[in-house]
mmCIF file of the N, C-alpha and C atoms, coordinates in Angstrom:
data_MODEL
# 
_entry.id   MODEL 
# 
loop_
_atom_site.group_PDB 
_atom_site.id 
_atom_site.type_symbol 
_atom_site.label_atom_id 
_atom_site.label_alt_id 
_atom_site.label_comp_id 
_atom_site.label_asym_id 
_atom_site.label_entity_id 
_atom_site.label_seq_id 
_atom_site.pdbx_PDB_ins_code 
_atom_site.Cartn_x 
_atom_site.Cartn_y 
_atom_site.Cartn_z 
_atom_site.occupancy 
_atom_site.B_iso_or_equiv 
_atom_site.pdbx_formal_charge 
_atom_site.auth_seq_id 
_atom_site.auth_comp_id 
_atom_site.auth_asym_id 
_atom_site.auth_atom_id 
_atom_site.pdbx_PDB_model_num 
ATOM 1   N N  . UNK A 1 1  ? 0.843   -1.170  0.000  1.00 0.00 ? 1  UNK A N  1 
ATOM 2   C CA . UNK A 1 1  ? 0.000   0.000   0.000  1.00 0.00 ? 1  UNK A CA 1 
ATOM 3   C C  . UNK A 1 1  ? 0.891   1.237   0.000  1.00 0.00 ? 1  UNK A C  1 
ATOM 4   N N  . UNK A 1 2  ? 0.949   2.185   -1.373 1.00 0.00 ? 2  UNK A N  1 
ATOM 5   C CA . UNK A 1 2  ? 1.358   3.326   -1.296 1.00 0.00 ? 2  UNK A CA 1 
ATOM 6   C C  . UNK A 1 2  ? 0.971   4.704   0.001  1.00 0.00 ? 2  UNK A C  1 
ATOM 7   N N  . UNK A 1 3  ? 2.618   5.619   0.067  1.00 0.00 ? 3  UNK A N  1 
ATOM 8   C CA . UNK A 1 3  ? 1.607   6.531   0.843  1.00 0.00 ? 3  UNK A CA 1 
ATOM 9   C C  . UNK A 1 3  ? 0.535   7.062   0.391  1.00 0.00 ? 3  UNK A C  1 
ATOM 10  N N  . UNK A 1 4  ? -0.015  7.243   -0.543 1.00 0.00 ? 4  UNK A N  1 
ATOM 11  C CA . UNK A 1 4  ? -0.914  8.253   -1.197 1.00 0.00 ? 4  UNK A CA 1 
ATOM 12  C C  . UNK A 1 4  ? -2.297  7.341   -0.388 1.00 0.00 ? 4  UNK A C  1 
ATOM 13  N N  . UNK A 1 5  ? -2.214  6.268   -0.420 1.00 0.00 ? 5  UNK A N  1 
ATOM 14  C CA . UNK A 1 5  ? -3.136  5.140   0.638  1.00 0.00 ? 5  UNK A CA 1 
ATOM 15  C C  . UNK A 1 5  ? -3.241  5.751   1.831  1.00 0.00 ? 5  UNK A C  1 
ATOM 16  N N  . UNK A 1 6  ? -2.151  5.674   2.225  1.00 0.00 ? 6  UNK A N  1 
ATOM 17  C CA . UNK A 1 6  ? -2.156  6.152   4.078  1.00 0.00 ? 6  UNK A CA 1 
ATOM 18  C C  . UNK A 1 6  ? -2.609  7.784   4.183  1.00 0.00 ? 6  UNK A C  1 
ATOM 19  N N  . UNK A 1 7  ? -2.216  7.483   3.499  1.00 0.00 ? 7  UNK A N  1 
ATOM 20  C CA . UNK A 1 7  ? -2.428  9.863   3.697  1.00 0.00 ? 7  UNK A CA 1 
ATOM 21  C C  . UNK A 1 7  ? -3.711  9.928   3.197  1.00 0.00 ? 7  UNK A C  1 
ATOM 22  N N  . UNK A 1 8  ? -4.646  9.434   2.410  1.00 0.00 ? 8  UNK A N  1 
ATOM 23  C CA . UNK A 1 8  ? -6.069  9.629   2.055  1.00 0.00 ? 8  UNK A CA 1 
ATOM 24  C C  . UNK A 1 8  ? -6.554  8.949   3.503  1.00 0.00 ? 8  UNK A C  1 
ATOM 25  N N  . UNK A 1 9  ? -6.258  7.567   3.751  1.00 0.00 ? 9  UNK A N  1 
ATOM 26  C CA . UNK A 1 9  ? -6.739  7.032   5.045  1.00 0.00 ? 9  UNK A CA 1 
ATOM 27  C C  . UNK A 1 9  ? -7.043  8.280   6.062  1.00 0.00 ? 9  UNK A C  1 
ATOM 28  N N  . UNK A 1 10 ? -5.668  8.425   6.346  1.00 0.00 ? 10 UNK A N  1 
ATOM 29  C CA . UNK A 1 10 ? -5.188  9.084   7.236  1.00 0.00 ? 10 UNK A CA 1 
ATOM 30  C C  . UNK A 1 10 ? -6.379  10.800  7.447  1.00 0.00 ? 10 UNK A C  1 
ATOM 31  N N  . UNK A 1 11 ? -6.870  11.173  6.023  1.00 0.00 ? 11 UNK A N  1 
ATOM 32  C CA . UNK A 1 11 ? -7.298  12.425  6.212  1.00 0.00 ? 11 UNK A CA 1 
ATOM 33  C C  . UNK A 1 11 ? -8.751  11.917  6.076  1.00 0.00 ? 11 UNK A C  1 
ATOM 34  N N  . UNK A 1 12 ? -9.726  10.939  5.602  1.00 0.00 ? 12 UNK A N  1 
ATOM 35  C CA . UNK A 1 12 ? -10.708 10.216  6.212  1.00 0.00 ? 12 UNK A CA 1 
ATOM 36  C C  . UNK A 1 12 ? -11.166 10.277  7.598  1.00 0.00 ? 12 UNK A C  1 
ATOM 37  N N  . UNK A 1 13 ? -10.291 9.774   8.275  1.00 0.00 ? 13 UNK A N  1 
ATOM 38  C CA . UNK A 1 13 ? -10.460 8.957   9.542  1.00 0.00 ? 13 UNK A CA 1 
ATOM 39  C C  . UNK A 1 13 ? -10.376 10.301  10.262 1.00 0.00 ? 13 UNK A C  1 
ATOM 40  N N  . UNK A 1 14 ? -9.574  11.346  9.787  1.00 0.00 ? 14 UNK A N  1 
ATOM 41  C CA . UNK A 1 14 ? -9.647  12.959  10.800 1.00 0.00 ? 14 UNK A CA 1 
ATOM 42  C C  . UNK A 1 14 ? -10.557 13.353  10.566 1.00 0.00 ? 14 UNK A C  1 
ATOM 43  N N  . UNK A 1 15 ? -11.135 13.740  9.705  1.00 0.00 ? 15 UNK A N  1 
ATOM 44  C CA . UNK A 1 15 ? -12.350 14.222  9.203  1.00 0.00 ? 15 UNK A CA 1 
ATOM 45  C C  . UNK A 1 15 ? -13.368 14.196  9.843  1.00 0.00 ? 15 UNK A C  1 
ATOM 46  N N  . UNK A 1 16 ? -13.827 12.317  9.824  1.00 0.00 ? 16 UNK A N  1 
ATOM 47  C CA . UNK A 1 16 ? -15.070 11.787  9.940  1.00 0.00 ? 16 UNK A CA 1 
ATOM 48  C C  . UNK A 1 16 ? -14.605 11.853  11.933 1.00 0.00 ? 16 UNK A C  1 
ATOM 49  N N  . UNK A 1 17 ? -13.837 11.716  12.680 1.00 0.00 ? 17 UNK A N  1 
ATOM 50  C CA . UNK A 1 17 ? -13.131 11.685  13.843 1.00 0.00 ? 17 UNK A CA 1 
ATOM 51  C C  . UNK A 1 17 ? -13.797 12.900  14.698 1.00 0.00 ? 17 UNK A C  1 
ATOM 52  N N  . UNK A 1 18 ? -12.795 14.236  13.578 1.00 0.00 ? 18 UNK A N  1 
ATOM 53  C CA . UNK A 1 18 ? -13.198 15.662  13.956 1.00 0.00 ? 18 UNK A CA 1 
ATOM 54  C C  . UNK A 1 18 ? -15.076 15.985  13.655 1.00 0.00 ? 18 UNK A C  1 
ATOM 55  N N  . UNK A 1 19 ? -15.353 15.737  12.686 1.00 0.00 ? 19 UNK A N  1 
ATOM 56  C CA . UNK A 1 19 ? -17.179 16.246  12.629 1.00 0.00 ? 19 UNK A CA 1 
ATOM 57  C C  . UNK A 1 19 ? -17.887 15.563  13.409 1.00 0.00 ? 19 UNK A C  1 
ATOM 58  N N  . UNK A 1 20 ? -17.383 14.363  13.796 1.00 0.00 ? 20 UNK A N  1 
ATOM 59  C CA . UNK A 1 20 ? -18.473 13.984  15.129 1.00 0.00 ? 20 UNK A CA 1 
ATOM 60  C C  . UNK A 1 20 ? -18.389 14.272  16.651 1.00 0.00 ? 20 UNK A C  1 
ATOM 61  N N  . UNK A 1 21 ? -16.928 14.341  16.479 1.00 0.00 ? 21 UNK A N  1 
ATOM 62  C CA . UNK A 1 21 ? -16.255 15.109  18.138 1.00 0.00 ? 21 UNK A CA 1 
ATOM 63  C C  . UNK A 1 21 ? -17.141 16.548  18.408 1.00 0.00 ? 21 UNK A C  1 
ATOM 64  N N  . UNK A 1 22 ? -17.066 17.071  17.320 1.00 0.00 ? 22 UNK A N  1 
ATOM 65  C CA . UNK A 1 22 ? -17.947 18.558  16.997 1.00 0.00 ? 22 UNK A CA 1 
ATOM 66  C C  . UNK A 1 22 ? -18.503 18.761  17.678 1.00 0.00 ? 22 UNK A C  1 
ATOM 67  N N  . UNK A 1 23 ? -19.785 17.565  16.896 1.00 0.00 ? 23 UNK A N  1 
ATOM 68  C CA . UNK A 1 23 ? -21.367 17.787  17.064 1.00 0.00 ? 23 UNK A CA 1 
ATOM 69  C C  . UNK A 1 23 ? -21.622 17.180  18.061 1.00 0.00 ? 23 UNK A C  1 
ATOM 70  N N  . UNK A 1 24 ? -20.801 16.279  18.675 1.00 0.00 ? 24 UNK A N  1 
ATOM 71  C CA . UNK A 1 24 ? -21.319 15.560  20.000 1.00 0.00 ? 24 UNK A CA 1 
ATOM 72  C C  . UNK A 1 24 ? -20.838 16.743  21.123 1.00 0.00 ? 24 UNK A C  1 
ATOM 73  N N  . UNK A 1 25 ? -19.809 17.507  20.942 1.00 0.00 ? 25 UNK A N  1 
ATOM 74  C CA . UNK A 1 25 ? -19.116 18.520  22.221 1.00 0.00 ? 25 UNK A CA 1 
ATOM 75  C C  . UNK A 1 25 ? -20.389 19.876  21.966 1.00 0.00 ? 25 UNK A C  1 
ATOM 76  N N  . UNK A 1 26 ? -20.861 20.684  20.906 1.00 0.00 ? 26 UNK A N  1 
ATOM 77  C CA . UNK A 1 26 ? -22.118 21.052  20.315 1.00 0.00 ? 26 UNK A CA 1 
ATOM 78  C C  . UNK A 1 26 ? -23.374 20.524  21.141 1.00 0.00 ? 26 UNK A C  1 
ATOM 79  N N  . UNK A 1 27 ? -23.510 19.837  20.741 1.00 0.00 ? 27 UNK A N  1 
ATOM 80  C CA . UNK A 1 27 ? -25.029 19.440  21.579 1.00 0.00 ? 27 UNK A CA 1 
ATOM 81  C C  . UNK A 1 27 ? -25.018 18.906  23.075 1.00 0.00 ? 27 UNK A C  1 
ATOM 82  N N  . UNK A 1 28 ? -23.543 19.083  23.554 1.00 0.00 ? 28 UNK A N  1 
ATOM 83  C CA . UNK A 1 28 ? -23.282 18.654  25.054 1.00 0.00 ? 28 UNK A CA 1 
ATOM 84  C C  . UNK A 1 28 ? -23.553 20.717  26.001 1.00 0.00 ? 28 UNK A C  1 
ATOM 85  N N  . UNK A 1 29 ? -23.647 21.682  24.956 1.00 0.00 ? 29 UNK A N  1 
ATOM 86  C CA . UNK A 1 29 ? -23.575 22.735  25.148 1.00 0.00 ? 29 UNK A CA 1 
ATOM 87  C C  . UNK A 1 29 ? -21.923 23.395  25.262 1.00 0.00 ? 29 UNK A C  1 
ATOM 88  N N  . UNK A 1 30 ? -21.272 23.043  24.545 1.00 0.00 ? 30 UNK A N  1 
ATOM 89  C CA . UNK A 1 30 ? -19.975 23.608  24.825 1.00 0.00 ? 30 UNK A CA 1 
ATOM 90  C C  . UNK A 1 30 ? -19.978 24.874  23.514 1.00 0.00 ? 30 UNK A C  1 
ATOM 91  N N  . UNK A 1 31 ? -19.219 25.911  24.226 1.00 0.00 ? 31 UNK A N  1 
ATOM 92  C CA . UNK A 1 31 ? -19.297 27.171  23.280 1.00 0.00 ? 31 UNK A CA 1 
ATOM 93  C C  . UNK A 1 31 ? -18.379 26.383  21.759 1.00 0.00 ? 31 UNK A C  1 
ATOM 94  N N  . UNK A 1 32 ? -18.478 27.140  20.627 1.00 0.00 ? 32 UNK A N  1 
ATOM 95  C CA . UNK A 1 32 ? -18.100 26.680  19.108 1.00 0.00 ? 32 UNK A CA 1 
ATOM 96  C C  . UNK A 1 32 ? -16.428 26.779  19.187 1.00 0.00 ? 32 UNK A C  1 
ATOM 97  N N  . UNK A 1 33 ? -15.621 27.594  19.860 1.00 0.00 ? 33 UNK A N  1 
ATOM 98  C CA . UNK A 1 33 ? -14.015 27.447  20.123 1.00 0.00 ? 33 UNK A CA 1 
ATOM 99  C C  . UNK A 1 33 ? -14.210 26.675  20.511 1.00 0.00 ? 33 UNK A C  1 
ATOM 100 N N  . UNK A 1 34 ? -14.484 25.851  22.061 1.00 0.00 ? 34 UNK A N  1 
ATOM 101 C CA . UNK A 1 34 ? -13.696 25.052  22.473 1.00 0.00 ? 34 UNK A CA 1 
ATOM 102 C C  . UNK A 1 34 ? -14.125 23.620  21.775 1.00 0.00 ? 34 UNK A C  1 
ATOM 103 N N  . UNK A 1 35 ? -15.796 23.174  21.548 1.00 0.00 ? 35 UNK A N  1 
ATOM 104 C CA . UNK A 1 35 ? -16.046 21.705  20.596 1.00 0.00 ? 35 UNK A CA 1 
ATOM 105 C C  . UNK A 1 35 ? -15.024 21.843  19.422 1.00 0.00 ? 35 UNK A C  1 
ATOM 106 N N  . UNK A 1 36 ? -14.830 22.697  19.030 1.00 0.00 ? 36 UNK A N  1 
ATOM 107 C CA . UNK A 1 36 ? -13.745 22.875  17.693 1.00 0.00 ? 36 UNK A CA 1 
ATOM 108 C C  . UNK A 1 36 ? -11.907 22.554  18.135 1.00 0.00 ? 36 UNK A C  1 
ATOM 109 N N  . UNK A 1 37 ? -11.629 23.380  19.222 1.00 0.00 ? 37 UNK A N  1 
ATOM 110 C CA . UNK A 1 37 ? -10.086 22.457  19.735 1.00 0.00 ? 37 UNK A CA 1 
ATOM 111 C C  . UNK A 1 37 ? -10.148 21.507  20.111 1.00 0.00 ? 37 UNK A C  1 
ATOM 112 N N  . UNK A 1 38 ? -11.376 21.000  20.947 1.00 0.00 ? 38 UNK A N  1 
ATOM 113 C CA . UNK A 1 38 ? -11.461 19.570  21.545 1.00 0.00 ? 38 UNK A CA 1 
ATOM 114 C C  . UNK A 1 38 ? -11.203 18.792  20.297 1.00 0.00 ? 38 UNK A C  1 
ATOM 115 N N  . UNK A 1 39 ? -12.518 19.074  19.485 1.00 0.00 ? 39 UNK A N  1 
ATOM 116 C CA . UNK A 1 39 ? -12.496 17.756  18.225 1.00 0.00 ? 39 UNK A CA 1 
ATOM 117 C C  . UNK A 1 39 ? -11.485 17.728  17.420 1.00 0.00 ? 39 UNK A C  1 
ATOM 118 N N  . UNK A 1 40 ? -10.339 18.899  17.129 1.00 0.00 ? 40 UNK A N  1 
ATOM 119 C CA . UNK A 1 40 ? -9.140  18.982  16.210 1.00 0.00 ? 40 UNK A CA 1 
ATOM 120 C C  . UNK A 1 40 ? -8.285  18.094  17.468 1.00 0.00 ? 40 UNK A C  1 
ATOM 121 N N  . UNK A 1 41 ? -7.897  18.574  18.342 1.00 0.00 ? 41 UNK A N  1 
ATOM 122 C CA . UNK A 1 41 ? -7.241  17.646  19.429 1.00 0.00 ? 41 UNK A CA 1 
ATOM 123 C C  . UNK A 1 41 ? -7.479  16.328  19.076 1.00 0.00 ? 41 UNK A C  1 
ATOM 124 N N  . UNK A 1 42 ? -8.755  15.564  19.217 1.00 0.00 ? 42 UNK A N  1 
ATOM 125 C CA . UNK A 1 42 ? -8.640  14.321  19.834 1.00 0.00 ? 42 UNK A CA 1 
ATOM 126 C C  . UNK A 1 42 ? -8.763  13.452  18.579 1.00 0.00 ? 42 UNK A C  1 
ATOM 127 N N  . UNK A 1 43 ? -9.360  14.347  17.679 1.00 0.00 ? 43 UNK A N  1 
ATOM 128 C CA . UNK A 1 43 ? -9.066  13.769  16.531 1.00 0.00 ? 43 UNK A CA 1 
ATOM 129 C C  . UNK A 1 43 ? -7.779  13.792  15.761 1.00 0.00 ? 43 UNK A C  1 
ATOM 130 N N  . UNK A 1 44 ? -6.677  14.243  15.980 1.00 0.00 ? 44 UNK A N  1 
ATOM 131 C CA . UNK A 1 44 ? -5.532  13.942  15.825 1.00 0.00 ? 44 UNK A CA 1 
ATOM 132 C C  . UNK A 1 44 ? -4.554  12.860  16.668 1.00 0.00 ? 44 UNK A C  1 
ATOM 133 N N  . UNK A 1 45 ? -4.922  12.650  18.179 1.00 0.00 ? 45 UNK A N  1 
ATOM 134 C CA . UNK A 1 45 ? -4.874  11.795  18.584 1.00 0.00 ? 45 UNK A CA 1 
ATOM 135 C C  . UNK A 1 45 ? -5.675  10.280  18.056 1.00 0.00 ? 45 UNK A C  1 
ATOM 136 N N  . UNK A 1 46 ? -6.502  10.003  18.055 1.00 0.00 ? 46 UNK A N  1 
ATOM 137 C CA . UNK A 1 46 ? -7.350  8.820   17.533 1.00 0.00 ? 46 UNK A CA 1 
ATOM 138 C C  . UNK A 1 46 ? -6.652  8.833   16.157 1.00 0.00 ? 46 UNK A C  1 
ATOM 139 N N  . UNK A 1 47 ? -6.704  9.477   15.137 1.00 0.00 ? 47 UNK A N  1 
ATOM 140 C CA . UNK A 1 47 ? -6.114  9.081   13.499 1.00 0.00 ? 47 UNK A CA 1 
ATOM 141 C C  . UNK A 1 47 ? -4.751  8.550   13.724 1.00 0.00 ? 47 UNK A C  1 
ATOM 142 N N  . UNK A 1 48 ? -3.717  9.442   14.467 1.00 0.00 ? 48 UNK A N  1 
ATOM 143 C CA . UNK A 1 48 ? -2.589  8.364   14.952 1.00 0.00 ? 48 UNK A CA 1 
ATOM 144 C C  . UNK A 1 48 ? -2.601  7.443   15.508 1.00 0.00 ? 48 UNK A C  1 
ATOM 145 N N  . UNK A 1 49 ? -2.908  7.024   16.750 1.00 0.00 ? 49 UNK A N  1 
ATOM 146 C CA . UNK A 1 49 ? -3.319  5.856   16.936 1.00 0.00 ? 49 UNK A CA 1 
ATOM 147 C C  . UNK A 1 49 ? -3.978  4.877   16.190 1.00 0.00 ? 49 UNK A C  1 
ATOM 148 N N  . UNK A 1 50 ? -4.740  5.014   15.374 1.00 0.00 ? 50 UNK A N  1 
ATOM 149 C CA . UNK A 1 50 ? -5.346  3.902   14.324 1.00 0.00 ? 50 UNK A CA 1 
ATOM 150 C C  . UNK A 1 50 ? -4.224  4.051   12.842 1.00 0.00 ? 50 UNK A C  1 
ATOM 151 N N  . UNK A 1 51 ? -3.824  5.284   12.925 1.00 0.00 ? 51 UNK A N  1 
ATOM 152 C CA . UNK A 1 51 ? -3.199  4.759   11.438 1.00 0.00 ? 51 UNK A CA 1 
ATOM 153 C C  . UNK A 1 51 ? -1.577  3.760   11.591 1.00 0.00 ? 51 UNK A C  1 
ATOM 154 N N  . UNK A 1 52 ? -0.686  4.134   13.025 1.00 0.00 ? 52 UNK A N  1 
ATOM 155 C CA . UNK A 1 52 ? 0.065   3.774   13.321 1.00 0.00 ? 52 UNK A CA 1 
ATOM 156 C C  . UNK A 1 52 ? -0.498  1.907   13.595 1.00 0.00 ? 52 UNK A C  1 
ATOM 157 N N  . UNK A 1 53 ? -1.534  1.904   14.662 1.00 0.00 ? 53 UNK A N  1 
ATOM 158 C CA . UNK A 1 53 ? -1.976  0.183   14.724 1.00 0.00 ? 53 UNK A CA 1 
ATOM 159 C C  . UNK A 1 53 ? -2.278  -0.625  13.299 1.00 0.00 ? 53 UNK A C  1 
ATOM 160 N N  . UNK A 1 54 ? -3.169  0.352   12.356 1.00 0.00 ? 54 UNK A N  1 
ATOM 161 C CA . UNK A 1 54 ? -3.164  -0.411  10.936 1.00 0.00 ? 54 UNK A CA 1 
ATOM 162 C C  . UNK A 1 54 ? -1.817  -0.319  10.317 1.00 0.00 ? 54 UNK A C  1 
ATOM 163 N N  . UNK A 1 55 ? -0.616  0.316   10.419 1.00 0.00 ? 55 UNK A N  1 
ATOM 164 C CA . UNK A 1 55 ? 0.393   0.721   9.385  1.00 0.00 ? 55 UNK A CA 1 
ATOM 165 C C  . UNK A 1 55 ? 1.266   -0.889  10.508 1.00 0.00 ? 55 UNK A C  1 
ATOM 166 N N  . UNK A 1 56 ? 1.567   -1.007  11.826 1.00 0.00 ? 56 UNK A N  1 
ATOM 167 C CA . UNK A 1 56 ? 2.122   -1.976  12.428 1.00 0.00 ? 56 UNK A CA 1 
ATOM 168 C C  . UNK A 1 56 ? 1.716   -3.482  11.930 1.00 0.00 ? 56 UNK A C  1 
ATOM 169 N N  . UNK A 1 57 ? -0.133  -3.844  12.028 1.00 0.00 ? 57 UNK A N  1 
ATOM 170 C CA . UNK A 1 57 ? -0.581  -4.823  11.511 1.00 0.00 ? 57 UNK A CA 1 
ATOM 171 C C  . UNK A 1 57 ? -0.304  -5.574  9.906  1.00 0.00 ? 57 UNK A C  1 
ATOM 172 N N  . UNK A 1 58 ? -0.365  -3.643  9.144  1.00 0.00 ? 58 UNK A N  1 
ATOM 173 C CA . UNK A 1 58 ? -0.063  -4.060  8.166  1.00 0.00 ? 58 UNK A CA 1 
ATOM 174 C C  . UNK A 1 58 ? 1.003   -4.980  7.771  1.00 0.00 ? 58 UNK A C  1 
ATOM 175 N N  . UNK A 1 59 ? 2.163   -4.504  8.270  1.00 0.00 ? 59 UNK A N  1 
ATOM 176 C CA . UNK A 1 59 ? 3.874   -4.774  8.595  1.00 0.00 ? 59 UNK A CA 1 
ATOM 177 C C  . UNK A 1 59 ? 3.461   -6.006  8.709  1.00 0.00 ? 59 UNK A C  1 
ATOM 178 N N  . UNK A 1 60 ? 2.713   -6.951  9.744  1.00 0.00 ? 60 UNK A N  1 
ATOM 179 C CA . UNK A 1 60 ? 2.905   -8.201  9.907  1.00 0.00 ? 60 UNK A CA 1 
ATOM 180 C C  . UNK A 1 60 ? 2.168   -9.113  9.062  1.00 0.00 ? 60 UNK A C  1 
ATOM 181 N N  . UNK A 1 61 ? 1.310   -8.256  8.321  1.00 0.00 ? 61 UNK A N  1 
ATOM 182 C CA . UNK A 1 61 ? 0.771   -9.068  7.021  1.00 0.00 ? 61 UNK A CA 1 
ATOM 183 C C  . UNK A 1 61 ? -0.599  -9.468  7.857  1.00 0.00 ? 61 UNK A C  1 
ATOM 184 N N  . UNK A 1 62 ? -0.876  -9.019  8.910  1.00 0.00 ? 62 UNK A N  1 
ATOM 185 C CA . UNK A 1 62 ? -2.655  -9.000  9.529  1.00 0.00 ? 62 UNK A CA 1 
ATOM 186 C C  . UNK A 1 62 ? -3.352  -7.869  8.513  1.00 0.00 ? 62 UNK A C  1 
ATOM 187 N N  . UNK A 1 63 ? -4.211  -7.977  7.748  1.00 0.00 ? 63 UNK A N  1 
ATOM 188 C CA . UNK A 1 63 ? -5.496  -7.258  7.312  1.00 0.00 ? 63 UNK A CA 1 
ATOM 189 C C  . UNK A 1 63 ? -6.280  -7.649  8.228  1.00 0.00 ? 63 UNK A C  1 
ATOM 190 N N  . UNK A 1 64 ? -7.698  -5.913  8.094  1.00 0.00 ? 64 UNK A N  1 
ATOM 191 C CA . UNK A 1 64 ? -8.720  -5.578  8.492  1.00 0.00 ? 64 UNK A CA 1 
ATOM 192 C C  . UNK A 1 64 ? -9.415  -5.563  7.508  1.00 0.00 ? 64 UNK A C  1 
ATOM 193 N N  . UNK A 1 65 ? -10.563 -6.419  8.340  1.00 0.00 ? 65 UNK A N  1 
ATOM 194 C CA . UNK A 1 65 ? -12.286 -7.563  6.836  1.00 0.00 ? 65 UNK A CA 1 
ATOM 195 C C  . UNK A 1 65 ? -12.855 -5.372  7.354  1.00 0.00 ? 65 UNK A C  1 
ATOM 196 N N  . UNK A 1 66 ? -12.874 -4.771  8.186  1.00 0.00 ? 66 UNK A N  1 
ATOM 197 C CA . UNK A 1 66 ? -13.581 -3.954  8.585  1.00 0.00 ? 66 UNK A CA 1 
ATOM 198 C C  . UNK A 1 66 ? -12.798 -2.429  7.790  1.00 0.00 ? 66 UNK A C  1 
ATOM 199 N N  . UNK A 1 67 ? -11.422 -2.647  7.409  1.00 0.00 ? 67 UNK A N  1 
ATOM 200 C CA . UNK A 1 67 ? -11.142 -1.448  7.104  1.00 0.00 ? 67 UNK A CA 1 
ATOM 201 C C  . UNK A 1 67 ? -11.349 -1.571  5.529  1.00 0.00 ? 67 UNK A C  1 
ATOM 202 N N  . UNK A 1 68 ? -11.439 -3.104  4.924  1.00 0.00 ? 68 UNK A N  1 
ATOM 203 C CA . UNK A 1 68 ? -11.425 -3.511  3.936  1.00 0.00 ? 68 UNK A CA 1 
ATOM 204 C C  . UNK A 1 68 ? -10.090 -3.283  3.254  1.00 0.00 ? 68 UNK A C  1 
ATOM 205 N N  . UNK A 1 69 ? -8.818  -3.457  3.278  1.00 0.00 ? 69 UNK A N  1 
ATOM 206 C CA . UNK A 1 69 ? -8.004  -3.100  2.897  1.00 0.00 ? 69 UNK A CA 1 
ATOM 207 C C  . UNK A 1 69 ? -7.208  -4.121  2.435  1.00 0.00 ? 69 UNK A C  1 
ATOM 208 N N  . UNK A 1 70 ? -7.602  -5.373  3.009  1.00 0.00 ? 70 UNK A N  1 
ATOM 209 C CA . UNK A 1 70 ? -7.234  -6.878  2.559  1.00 0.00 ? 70 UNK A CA 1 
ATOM 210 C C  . UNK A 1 70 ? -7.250  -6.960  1.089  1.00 0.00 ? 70 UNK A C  1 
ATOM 211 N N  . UNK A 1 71 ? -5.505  -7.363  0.395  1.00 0.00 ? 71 UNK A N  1 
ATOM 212 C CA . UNK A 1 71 ? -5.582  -7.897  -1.001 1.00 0.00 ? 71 UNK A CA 1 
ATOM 213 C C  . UNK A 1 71 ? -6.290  -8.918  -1.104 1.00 0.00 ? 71 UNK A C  1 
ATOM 214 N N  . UNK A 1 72 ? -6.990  -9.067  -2.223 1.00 0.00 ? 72 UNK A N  1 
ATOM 215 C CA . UNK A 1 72 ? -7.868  -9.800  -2.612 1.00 0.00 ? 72 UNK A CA 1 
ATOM 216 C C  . UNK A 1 72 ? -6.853  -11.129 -3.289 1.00 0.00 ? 72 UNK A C  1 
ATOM 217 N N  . UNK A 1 73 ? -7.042  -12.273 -2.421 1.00 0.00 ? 73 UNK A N  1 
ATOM 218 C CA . UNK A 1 73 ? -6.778  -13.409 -2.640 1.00 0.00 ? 73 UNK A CA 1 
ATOM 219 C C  . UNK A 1 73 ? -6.968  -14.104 -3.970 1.00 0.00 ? 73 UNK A C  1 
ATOM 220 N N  . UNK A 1 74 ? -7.871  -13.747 -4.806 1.00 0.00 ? 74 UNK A N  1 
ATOM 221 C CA . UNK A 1 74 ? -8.449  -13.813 -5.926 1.00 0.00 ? 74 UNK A CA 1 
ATOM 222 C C  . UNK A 1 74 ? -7.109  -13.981 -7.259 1.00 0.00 ? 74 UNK A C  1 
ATOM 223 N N  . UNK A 1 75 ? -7.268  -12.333 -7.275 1.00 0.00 ? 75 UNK A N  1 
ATOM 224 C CA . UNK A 1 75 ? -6.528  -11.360 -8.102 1.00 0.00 ? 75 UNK A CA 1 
ATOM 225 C C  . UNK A 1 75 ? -5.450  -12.215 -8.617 1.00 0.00 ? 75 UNK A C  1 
ATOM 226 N N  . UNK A 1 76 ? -4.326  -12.447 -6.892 1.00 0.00 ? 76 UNK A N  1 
ATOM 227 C CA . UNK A 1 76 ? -3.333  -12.565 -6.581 1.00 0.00 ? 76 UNK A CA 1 
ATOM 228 C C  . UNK A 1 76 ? -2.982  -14.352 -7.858 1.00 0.00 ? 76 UNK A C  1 
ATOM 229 N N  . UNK A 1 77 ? -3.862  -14.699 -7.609 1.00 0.00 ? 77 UNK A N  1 
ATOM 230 C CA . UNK A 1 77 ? -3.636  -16.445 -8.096 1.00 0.00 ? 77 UNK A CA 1 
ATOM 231 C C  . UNK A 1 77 ? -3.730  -16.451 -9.306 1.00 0.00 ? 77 UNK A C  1 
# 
């Protein structure tokens, strides 16, 4: 898997990470600065942590059926 893989992953998983951190810190009543540093915060935390555990797994040749990222056994034969 090229970087251009990991770095699309990678800006996915912040994205979708950060807009729900948002709207959940938002409807908890928190003023629009701070749901907005919280969710850039923790969503930079969480995307590292998952991209580093998938980029390690990867290394050992474990695929995720859930991230779908598994070569297709198929193809390969």
């Amino acid at each position: 898997m090229s970087t251009k893989f990991w770095v699309l992953r990678a800006i996915r998983v912040f994205t979708l990470v950060a807009i729900l951190l948002f709207m959940v810190e938002i409807l908890k009543g928190h003023d629009t600065q701070s749901a907005l540093s919280f969710a850039l915060l923790w969503s930079f935390i969480a995307t590292a942590i998952f991209i580093a555990t998938r980029l390690y797994h990867s290394s050992k040749g474990r695929h995720c059926a859930l991230c779908n990222d598994t070569p297709d056994d198929k193809k390969a034969n």
